[in-house]
N, C-alpha and C positions, 0 to 999 in steps of 0.2 A: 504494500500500500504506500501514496504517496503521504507528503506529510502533511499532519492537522486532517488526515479524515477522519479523525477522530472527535472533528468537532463540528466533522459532515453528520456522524453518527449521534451527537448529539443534541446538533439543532432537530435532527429528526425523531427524537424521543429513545434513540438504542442508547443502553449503558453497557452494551457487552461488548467493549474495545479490547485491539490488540497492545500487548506493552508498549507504553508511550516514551518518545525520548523527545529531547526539547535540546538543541545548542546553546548553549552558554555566547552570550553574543558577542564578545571581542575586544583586543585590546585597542586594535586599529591603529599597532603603531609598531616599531621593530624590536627588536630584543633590546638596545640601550634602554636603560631606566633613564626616567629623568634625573637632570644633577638634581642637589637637595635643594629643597626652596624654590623650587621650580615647580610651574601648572601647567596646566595644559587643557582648553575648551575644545569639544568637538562635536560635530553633524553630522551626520550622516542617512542615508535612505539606503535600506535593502530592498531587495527582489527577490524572487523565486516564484515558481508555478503557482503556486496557491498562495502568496503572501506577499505582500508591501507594508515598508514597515519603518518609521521615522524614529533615529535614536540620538542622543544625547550623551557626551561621555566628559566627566572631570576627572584628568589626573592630577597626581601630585607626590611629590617625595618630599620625607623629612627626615630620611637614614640615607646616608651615604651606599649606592647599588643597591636600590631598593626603590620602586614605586608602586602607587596604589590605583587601582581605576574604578569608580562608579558609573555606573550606566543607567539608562529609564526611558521609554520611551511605550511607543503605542505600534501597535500592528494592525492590518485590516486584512481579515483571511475571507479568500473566497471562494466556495467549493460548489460549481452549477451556480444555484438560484439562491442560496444560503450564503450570508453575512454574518461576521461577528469581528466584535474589535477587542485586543486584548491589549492588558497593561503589562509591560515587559520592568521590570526591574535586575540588576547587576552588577556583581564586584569580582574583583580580582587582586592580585599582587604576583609583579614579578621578581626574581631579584638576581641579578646576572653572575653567571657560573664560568663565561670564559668570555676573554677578551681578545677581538685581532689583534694576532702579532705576526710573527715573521710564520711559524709555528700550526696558526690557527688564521684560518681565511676568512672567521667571519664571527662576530658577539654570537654569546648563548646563554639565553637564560631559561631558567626555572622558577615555579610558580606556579597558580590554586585560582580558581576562578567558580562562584555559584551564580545563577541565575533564576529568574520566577515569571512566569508565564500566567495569568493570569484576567479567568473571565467566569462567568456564571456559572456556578456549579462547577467548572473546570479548572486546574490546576496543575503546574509541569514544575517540579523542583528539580535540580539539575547541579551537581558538583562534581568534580573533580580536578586534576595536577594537569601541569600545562608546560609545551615544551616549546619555544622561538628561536627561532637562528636569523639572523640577519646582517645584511651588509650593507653598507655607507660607499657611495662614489660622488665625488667631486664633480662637478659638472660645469666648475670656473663660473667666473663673477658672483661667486655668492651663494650659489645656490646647487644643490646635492639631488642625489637620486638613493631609493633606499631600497631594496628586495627583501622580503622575510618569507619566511614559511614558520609553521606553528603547527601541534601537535595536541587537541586534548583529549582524553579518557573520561568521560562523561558519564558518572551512574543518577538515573534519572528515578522520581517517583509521579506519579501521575494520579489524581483523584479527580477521579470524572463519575458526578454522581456518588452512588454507592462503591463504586468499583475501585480498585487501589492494583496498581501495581507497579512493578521497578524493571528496569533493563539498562542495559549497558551500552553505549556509541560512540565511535569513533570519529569527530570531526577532525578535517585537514583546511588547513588555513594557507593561500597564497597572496601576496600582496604586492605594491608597488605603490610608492611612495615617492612625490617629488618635491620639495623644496624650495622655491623661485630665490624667499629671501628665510630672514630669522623669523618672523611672523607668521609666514603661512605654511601649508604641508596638504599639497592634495592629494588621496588616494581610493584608490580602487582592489578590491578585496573578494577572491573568489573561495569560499568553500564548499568542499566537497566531502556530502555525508556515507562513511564508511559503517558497515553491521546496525544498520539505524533501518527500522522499518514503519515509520511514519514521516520524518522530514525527508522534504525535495531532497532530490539526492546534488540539484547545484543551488548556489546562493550568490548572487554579484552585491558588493554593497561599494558604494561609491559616497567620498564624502571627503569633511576637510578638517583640517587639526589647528588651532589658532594658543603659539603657548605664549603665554603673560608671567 
């Protein structure tokens, strides 16, 4: 099944859904933490076959290789002739495990991410450890270019209606990231869902990073 027909199966009065899994919605930024004292605003829209969906993220660090991410936002799922809107809620923390050097071609870090999915009677609770690799290229006058990929393990619980159940998924995160000046950061972010048998299996989210 694709994903959220589970909330095809809802609007239409079934409670007898298959384990539900929900992604955790993203850092939307590369394996560098920010320095300390450092924020960071961002926007962004996702897409997928059954879903649009407008999100909101604040970082910020106040430990040295270590940053924090809040997320929140709203989705519009739409499966046929049925409609529903959910409230998406989200955190995480990464904290960087290896640095390029001569050595090592590219930052890595490690980090935990939960998310909350949330509408009538339904319910997606979502955590798990999270893995980014990413690289920095210079692109003169100012302005850089950033590639990551991401890794997370997602055990999810789902209460829909009376019904309660848990499963396990594999999202894959790819990204690109570009830089014009110090202020802005636009990117575009494909993931794709591995052993997940309710989310689309792709997701494009496009959007921009503004750090203060």
């Amino acid at each position: 099944m694709k994903r959220l027909l589970v909330l095809a199966a809802l609007l239409a009065g079934t409670l007898a859904a298959n384990a539900a899994c929900a992604q955790v919605f993203g850092q939307f930024t590369g394996a560098e933490p920010l320095n300390m004292n450092a924020r960071l605003f961002g926007a962004y829209a996702g897409f997928s076959k059954s879903e649009s969906e407008l999100l909101a993220q604040l970082r910020l660090s106040f430990y040295p290789g270590v940053d924090f991410g809040f997320q929140g936002g709203l989705s519009r799922v739409s499966i046929g002739d049925n409609n529903r809107t959910t409230v998406k809620l989200g955190g995480d923390f990464k904290a960087i495990a290896a640095r390029r050097s001569e050595t090592m071609p590219f930052d890595l870090s490690l980090g935990a991410a939960i998310g909350v999915s949330s509408a009538d009677n339904f319910n997606l609770l979502s955590v798990g450890p999270e893995i980014v690799g990413s690289r920095r290229f210079a692109t003169g006058s100012g302005s850089d270019l950033t590639t990551y990929a991401g890794l997370l393990v997602l055990f999810t619980r789902s209460d829909l209606g009376s019904t309660n159940t848990t499963d396990v998924s594999v999202p894959l995160r790819f990204g690109l990231s570009f830089a014009p000046n110090a202020d802005l950061s636009l990117l575009a972010e494909l993931q794709v869902a591995l052993s997940d048998q309710i989310n689309d299996d792709l997701k494009l989210t496009v959007g921009a990073n503004f750090p203060f």
